[in-house]
PDB file of the backbone (N, CA, C, O) and the ligand in Angstrom, with CONECT records:
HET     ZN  A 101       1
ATOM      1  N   UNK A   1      10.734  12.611   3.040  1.00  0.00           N
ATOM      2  CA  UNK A   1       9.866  11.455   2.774  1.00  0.00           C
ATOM      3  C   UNK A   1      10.635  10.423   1.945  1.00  0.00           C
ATOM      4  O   UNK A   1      11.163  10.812   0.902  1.00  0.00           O
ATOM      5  N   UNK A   2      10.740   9.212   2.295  1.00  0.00           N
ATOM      6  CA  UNK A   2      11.207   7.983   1.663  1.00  0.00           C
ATOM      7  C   UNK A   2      10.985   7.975  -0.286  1.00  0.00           C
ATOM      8  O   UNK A   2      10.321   8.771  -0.951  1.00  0.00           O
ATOM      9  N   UNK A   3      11.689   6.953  -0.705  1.00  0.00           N
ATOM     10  CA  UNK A   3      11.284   7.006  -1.683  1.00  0.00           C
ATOM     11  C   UNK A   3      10.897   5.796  -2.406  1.00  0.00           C
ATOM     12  O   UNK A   3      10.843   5.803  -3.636  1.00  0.00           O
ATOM     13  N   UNK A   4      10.593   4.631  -1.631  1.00  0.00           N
ATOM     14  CA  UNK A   4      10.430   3.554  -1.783  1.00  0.00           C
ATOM     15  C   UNK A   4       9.508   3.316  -0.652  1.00  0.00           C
ATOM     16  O   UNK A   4       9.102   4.065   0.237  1.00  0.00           O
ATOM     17  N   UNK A   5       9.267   1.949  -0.949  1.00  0.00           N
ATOM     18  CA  UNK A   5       7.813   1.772   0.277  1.00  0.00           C
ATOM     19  C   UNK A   5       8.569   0.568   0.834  1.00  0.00           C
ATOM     20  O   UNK A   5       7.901   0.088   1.750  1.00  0.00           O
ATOM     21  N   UNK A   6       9.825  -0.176   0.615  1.00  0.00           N
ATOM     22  CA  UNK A   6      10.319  -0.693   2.080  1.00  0.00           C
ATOM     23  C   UNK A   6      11.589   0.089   2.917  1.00  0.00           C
ATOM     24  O   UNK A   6      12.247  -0.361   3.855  1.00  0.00           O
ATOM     25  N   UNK A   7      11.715   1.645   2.131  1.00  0.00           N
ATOM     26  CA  UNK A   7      12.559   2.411   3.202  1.00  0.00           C
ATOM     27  C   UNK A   7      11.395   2.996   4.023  1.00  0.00           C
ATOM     28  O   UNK A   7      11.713   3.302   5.172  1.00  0.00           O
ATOM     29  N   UNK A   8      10.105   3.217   3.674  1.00  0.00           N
ATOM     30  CA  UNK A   8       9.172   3.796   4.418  1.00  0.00           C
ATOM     31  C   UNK A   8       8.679   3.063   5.733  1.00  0.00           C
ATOM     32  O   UNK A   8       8.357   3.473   6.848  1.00  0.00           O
ATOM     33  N   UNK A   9       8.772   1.433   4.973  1.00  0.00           N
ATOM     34  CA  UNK A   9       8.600   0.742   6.273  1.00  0.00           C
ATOM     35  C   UNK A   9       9.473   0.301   7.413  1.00  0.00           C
ATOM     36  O   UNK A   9       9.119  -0.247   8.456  1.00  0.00           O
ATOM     37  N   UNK A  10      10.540   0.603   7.067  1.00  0.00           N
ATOM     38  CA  UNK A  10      11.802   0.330   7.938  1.00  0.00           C
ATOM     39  C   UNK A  10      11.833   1.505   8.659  1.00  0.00           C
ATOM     40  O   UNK A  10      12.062   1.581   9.866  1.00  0.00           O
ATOM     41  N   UNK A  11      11.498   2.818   7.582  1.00  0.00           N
ATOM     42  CA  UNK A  11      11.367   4.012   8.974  1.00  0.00           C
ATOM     43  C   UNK A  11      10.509   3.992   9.747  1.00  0.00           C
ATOM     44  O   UNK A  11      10.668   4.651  10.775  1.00  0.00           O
ATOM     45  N   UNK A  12       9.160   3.165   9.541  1.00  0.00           N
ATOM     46  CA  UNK A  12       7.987   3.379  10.101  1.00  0.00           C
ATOM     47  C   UNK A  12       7.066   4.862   9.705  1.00  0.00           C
ATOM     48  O   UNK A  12       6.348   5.502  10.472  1.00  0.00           O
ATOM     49  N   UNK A  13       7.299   5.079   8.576  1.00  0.00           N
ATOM     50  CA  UNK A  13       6.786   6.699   8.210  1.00  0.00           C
ATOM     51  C   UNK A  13       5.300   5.858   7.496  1.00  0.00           C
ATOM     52  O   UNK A  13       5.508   4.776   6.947  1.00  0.00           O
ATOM     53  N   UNK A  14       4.021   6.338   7.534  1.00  0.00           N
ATOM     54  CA  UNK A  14       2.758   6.602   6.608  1.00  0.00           C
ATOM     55  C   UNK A  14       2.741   6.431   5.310  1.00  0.00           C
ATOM     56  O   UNK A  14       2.299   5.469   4.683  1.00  0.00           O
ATOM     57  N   UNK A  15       3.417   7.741   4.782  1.00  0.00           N
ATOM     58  CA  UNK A  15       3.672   7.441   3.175  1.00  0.00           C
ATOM     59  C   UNK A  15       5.004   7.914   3.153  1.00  0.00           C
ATOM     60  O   UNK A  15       5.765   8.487   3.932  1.00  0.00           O
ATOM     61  N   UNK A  16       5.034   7.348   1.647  1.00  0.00           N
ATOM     62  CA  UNK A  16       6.364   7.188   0.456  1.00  0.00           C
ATOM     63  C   UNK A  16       6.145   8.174  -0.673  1.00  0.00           C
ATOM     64  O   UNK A  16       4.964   8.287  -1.003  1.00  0.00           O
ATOM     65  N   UNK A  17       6.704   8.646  -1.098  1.00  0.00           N
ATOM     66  CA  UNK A  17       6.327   9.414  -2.906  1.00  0.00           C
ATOM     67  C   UNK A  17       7.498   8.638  -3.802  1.00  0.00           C
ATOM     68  O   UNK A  17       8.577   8.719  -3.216  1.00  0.00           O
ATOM     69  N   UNK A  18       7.572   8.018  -4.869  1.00  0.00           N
ATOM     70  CA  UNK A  18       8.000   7.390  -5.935  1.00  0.00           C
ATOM     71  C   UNK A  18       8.552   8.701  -7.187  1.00  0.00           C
ATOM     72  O   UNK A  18       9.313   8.568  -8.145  1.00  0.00           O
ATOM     73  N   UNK A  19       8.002   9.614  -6.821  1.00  0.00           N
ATOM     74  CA  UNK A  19       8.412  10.700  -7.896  1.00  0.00           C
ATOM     75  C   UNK A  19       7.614  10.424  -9.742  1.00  0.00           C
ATOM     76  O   UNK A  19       7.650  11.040 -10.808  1.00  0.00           O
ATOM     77  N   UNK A  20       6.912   9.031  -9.184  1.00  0.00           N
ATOM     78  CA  UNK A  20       6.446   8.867 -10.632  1.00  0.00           C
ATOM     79  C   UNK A  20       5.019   9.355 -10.599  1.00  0.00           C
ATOM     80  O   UNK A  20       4.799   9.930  -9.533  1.00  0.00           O
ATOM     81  N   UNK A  21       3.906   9.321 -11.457  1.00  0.00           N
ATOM     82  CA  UNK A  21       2.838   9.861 -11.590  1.00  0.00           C
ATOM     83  C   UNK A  21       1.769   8.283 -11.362  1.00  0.00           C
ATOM     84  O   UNK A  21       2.258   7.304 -11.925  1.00  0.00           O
ATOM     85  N   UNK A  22       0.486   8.036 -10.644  1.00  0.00           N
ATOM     86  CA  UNK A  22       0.069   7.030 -10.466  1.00  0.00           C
ATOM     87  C   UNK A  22      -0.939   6.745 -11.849  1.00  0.00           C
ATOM     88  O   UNK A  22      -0.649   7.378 -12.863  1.00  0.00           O
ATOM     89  N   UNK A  23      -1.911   5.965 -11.889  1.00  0.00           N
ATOM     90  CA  UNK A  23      -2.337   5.818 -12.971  1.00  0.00           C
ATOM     91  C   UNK A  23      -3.223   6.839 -13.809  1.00  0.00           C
ATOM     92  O   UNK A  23      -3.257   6.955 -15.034  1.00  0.00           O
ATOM     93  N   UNK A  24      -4.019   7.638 -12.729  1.00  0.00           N
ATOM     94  CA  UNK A  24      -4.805   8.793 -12.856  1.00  0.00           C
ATOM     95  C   UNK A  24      -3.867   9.332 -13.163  1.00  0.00           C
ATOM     96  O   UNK A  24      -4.182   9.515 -14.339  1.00  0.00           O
ATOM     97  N   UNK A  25      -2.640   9.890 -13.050  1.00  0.00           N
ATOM     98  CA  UNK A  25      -1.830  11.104 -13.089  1.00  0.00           C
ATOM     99  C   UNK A  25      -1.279  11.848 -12.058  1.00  0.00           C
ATOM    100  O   UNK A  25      -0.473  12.748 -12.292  1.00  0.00           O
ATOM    101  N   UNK A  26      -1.665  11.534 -10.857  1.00  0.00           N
ATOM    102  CA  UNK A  26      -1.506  12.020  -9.574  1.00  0.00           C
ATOM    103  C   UNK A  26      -0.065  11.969  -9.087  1.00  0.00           C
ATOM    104  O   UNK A  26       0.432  10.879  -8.802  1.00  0.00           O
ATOM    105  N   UNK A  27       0.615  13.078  -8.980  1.00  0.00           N
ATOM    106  CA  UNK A  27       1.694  12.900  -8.102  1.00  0.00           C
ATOM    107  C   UNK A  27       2.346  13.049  -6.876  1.00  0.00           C
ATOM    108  O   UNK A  27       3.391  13.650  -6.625  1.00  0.00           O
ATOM    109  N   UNK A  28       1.332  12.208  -5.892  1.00  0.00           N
ATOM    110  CA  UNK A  28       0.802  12.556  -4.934  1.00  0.00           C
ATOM    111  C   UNK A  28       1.756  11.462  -3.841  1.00  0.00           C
ATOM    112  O   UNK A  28       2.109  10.493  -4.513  1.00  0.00           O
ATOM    113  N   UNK A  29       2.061  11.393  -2.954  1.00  0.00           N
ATOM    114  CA  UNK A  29       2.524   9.956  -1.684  1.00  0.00           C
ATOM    115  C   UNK A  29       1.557   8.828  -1.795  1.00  0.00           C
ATOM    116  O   UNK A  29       0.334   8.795  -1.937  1.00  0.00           O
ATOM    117  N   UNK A  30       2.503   7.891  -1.684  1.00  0.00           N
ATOM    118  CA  UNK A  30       1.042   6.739  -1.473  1.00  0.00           C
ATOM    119  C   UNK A  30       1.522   6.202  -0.125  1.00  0.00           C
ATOM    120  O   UNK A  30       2.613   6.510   0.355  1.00  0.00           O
ATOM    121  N   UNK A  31       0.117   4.885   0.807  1.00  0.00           N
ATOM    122  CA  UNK A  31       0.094   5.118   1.584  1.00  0.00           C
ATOM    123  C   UNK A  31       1.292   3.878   1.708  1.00  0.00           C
ATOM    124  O   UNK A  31       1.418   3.133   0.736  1.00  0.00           O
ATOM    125  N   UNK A  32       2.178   3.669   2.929  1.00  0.00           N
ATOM    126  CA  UNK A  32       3.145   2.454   3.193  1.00  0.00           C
ATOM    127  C   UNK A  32       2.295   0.785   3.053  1.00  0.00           C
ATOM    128  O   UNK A  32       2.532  -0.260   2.447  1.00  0.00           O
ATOM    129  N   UNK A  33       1.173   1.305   4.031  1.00  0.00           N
ATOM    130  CA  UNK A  33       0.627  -0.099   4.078  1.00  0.00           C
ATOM    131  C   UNK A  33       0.072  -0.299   3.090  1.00  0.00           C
ATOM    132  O   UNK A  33       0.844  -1.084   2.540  1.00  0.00           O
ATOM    133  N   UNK A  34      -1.022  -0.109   2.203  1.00  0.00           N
ATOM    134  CA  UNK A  34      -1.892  -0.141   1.005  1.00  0.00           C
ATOM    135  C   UNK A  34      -1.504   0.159  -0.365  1.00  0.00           C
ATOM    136  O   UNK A  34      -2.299  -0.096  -1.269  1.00  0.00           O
ATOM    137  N   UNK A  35      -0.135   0.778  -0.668  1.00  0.00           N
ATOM    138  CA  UNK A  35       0.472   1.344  -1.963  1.00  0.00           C
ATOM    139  C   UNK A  35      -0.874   2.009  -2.913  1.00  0.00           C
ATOM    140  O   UNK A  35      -0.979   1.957  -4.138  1.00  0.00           O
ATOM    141  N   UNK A  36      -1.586   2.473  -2.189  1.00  0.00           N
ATOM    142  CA  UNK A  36      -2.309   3.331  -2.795  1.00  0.00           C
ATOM    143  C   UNK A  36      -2.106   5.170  -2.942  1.00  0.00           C
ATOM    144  O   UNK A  36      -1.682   5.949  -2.088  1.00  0.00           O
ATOM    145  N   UNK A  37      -2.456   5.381  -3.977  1.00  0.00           N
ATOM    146  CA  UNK A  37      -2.274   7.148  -3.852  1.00  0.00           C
ATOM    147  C   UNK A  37      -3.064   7.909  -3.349  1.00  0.00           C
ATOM    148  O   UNK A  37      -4.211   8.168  -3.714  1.00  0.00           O
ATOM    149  N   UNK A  38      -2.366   8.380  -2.313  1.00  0.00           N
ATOM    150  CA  UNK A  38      -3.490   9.112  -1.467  1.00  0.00           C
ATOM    151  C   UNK A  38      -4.424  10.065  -2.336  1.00  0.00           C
ATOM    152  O   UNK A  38      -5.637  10.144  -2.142  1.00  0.00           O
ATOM    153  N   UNK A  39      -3.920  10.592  -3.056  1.00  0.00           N
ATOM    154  CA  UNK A  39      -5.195  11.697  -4.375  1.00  0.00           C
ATOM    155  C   UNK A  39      -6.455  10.827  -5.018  1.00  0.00           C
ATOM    156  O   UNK A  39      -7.595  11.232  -5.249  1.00  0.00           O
ATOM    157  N   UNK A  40      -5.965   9.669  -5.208  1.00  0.00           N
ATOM    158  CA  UNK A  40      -6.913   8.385  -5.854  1.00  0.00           C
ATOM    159  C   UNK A  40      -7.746   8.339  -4.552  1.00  0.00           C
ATOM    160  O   UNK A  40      -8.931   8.664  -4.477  1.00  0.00           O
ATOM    161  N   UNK A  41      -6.854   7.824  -3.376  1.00  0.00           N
ATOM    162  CA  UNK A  41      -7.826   7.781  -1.998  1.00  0.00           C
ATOM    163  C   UNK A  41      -9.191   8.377  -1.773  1.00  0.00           C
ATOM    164  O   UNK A  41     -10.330   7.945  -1.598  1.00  0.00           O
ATOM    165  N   UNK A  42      -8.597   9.554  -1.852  1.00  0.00           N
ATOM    166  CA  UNK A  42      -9.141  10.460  -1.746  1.00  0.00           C
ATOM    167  C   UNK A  42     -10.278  11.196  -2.231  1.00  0.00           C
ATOM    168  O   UNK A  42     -10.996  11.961  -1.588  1.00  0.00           O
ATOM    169  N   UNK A  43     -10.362  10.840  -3.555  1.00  0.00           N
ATOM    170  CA  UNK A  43     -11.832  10.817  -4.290  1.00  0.00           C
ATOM    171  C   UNK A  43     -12.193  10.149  -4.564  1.00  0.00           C
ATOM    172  O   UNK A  43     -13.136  10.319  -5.337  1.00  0.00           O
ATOM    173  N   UNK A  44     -11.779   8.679  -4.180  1.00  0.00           N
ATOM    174  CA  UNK A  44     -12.904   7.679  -3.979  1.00  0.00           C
ATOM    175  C   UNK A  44     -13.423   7.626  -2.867  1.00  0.00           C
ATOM    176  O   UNK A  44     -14.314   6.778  -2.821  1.00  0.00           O
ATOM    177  N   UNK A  45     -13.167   8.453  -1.446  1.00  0.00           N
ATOM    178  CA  UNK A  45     -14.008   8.761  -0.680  1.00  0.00           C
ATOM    179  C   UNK A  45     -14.471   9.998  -1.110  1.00  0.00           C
ATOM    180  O   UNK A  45     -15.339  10.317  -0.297  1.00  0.00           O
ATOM    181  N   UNK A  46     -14.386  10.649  -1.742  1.00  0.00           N
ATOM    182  CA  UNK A  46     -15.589  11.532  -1.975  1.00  0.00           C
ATOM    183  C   UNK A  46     -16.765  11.206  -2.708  1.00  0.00           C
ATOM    184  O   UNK A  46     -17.858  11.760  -2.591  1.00  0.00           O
ATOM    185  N   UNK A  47     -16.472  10.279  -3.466  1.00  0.00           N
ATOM    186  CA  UNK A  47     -17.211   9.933  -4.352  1.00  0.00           C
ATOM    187  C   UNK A  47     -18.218   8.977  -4.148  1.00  0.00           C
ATOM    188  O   UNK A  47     -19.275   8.838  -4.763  1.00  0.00           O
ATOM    189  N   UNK A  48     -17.696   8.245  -3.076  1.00  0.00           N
ATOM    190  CA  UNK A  48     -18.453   6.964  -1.693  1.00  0.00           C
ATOM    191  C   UNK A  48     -19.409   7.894  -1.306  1.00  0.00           C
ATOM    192  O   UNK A  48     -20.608   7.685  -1.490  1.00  0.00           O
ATOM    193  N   UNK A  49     -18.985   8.889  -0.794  1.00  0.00           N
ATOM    194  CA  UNK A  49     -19.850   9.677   0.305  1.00  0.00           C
ATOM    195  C   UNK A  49     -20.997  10.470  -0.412  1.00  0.00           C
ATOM    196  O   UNK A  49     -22.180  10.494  -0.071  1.00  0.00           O
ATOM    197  N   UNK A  50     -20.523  10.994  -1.275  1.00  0.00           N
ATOM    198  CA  UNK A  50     -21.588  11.470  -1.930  1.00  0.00           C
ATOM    199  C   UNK A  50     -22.329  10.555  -2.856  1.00  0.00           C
ATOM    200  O   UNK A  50     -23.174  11.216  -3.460  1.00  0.00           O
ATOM    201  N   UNK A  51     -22.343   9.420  -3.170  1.00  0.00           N
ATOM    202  CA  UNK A  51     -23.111   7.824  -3.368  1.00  0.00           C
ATOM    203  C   UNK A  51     -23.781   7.957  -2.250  1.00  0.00           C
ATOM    204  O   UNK A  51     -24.946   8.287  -2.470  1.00  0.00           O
ATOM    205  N   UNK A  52     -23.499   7.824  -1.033  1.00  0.00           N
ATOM    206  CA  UNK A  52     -24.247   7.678  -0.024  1.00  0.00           C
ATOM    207  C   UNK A  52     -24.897   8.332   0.271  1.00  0.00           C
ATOM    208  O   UNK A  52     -26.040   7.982   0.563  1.00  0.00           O
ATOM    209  N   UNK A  53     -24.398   9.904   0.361  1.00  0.00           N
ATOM    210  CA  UNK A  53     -25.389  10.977   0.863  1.00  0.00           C
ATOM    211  C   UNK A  53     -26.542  10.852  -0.078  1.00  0.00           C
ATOM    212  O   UNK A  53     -27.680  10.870   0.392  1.00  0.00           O
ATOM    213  N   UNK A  54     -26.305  10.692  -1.711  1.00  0.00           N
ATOM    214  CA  UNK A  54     -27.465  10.191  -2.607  1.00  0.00           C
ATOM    215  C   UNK A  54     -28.808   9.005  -1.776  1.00  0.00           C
ATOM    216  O   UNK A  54     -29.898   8.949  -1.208  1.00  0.00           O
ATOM    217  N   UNK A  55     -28.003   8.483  -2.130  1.00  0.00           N
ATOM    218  CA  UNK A  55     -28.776   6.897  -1.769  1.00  0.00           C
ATOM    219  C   UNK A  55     -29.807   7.156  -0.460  1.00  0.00           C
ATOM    220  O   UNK A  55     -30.965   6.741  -0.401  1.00  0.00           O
ATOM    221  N   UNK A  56     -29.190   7.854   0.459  1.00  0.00           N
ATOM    222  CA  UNK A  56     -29.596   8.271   1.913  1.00  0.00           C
ATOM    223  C   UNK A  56     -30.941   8.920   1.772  1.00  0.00           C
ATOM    224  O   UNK A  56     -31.974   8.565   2.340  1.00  0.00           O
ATOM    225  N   UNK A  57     -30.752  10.168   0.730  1.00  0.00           N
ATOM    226  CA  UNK A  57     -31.991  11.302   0.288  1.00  0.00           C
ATOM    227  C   UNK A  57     -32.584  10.001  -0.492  1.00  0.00           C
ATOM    228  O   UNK A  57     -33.297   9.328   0.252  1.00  0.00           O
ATOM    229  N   UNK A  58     -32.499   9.644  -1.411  1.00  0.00           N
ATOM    230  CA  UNK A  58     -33.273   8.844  -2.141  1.00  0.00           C
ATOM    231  C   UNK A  58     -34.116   7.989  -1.216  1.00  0.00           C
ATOM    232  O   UNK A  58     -35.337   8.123  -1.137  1.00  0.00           O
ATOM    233  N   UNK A  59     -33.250   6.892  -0.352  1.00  0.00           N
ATOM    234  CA  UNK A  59     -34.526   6.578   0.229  1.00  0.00           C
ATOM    235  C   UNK A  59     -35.295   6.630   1.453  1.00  0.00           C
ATOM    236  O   UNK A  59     -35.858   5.715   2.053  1.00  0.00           O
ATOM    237  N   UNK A  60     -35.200   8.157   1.778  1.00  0.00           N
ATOM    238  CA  UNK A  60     -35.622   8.791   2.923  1.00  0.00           C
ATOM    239  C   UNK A  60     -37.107   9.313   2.422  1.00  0.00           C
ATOM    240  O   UNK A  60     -38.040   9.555   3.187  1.00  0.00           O
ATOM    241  N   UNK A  61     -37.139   9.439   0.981  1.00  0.00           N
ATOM    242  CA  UNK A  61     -38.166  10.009  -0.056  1.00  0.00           C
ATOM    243  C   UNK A  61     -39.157   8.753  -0.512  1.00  0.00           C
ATOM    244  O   UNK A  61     -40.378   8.802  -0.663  1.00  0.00           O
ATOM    245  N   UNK A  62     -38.382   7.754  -0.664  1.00  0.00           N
ATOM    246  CA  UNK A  62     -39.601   6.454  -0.232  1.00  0.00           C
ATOM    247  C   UNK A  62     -40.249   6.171   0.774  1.00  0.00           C
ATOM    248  O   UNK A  62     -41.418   5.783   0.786  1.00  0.00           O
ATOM    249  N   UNK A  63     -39.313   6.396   2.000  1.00  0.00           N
ATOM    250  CA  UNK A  63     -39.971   5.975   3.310  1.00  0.00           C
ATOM    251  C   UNK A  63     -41.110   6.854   3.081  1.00  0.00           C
ATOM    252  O   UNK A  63     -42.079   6.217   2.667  1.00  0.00           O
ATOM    253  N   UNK A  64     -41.303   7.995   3.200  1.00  0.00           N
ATOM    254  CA  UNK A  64     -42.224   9.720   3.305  1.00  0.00           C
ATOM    255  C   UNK A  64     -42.954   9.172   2.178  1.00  0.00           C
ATOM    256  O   UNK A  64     -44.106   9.463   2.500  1.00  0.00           O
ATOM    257  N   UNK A  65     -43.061   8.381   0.719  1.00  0.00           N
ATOM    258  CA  UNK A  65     -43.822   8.277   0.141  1.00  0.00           C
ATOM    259  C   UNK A  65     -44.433   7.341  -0.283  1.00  0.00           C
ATOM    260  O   UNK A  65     -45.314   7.176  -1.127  1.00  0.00           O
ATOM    261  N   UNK A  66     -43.612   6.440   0.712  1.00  0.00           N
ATOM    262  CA  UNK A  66     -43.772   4.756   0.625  1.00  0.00           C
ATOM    263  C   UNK A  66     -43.851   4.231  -0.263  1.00  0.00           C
ATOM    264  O   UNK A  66     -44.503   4.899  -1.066  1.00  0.00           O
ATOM    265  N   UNK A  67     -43.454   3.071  -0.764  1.00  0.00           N
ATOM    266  CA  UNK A  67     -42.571   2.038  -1.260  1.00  0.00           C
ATOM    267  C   UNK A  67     -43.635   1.360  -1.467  1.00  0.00           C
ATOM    268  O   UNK A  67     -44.562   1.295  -0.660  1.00  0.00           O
ATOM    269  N   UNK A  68     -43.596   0.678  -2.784  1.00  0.00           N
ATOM    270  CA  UNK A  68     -44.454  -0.919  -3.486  1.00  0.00           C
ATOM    271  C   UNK A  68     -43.808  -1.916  -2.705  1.00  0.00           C
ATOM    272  O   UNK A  68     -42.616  -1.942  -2.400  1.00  0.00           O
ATOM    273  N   UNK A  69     -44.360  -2.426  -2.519  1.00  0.00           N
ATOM    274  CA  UNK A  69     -44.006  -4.205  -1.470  1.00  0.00           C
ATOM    275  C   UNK A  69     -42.910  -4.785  -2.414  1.00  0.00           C
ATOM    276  O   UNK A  69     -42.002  -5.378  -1.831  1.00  0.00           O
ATOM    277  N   UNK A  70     -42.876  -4.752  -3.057  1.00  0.00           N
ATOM    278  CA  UNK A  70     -41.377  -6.084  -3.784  1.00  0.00           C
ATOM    279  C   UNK A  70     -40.787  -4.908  -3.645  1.00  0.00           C
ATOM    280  O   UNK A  70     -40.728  -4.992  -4.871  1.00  0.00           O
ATOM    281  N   UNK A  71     -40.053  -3.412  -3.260  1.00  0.00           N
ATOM    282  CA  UNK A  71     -39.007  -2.679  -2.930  1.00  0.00           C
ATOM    283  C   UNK A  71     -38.556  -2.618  -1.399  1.00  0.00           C
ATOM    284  O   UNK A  71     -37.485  -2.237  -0.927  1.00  0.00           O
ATOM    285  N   UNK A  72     -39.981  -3.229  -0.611  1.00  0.00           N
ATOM    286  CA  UNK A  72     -39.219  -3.131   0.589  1.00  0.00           C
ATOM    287  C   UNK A  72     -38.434  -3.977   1.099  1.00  0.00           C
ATOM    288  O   UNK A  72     -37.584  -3.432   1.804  1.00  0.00           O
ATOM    289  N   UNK A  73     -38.344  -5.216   1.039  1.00  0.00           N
ATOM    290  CA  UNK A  73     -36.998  -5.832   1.493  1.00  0.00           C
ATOM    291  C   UNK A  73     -35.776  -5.437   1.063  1.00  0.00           C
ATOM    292  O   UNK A  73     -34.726  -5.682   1.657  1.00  0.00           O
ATOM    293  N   UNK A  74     -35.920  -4.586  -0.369  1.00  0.00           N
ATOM    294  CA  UNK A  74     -34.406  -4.021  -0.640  1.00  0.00           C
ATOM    295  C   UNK A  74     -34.319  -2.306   0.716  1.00  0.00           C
ATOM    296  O   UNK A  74     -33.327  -1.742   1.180  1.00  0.00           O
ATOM    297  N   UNK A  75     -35.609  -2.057   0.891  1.00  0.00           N
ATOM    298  CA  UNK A  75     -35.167  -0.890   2.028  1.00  0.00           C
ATOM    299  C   UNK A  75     -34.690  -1.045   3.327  1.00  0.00           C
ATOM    300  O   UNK A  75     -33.911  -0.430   4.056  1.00  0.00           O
ATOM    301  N   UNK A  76     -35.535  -2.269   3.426  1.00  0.00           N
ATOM    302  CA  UNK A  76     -35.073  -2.871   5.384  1.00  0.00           C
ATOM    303  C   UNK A  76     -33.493  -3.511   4.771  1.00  0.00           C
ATOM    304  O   UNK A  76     -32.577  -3.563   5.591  1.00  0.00           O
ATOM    305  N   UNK A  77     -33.198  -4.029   3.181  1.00  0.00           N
ATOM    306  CA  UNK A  77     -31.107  -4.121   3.874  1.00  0.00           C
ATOM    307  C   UNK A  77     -30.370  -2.685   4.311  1.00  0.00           C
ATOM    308  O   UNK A  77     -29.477  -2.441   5.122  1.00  0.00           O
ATOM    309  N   UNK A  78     -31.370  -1.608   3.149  1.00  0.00           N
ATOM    310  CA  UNK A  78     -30.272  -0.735   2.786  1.00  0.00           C
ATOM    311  C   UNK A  78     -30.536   0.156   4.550  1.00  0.00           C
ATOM    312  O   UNK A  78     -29.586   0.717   5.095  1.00  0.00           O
ATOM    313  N   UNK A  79     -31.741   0.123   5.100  1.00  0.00           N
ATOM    314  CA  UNK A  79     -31.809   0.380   6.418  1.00  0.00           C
ATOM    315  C   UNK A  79     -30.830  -0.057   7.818  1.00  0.00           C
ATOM    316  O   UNK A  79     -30.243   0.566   8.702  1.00  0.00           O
ATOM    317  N   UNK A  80     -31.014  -1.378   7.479  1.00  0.00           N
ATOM    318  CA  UNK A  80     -29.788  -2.197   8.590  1.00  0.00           C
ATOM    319  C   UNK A  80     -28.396  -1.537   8.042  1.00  0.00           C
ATOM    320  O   UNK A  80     -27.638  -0.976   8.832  1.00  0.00           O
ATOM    321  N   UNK A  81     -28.213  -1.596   7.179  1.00  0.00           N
ATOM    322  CA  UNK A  81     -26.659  -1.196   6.239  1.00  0.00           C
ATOM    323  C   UNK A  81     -26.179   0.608   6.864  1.00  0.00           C
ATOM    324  O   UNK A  81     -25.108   1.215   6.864  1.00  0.00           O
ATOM    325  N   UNK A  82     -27.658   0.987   7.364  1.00  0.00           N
ATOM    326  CA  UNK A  82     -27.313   2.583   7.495  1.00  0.00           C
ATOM    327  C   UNK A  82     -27.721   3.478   6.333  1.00  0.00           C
ATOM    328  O   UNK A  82     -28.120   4.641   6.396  1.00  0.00           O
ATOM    329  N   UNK A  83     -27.552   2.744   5.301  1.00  0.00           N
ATOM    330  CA  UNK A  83     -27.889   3.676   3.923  1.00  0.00           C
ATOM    331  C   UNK A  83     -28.962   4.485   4.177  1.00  0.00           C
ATOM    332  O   UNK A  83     -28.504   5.565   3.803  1.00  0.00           O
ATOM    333  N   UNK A  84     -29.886   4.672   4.491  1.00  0.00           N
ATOM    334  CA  UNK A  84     -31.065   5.252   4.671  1.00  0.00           C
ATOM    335  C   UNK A  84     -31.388   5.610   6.127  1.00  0.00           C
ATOM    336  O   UNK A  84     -32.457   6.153   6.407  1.00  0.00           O
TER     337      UNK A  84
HETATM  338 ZN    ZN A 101      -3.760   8.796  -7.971  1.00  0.00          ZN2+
END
C-alpha cells in the first residue's frame, strides 16, 4: 500500500496509510479520493445508521399513536426523506 495519497493516485489504488495516527487515533488507510480514515468512516456510518434506525422507531410510534397537528408537517418531511 502507497504511502502518500498522490503515489496512491498515480497507482490508481483506493487507499493510502501515512503510518501516522488520524485525529481520533486511528491507524487505519485513508481513502485516495476523500483523505478520510476509513476507521473514522466507518463509525460515522454506524452511528448515521443507528440515528436512523432511532428516528425510524421513533416515528413509526407516532404514526400508531398519532401526532398533534403542528408535528405533522415535520412527519410528512421526515416521511418523503425515508426516515420513517
Ligand atoms: Zn480515524
Amino acid at each position: 500500500m502507497k504511502t502518500t495519497r498522490v503515489d496512491a493516485l498515480h497507482a490508481n489504488e483506493p487507499q493510502y496509510c501515512t503510518g501516522k495516527p488520524c485525529k481520533q487515533g486511528h491507524l487505519a488507510p485513508r481513502s485516495t479520493i476523500s483523505c478520510e480514515c476509513v476507521a473514522c468512516r466507518k463509525a460515522w456510518m454506524q452511528h448515521t445508521q443507528a440515528r436512523t434506525k432511532a428516528l425510524r422507531a421513533h416515528f413509526k410510534t407516532m404514526k400508531i399513536e398519532g401526532v398533534a397537528v403542528e408535528t405533522r408537517p415535520i412527519l410528512t418531511a421526515a416521511l418523503k426523506r425515508g426516515w420513517a
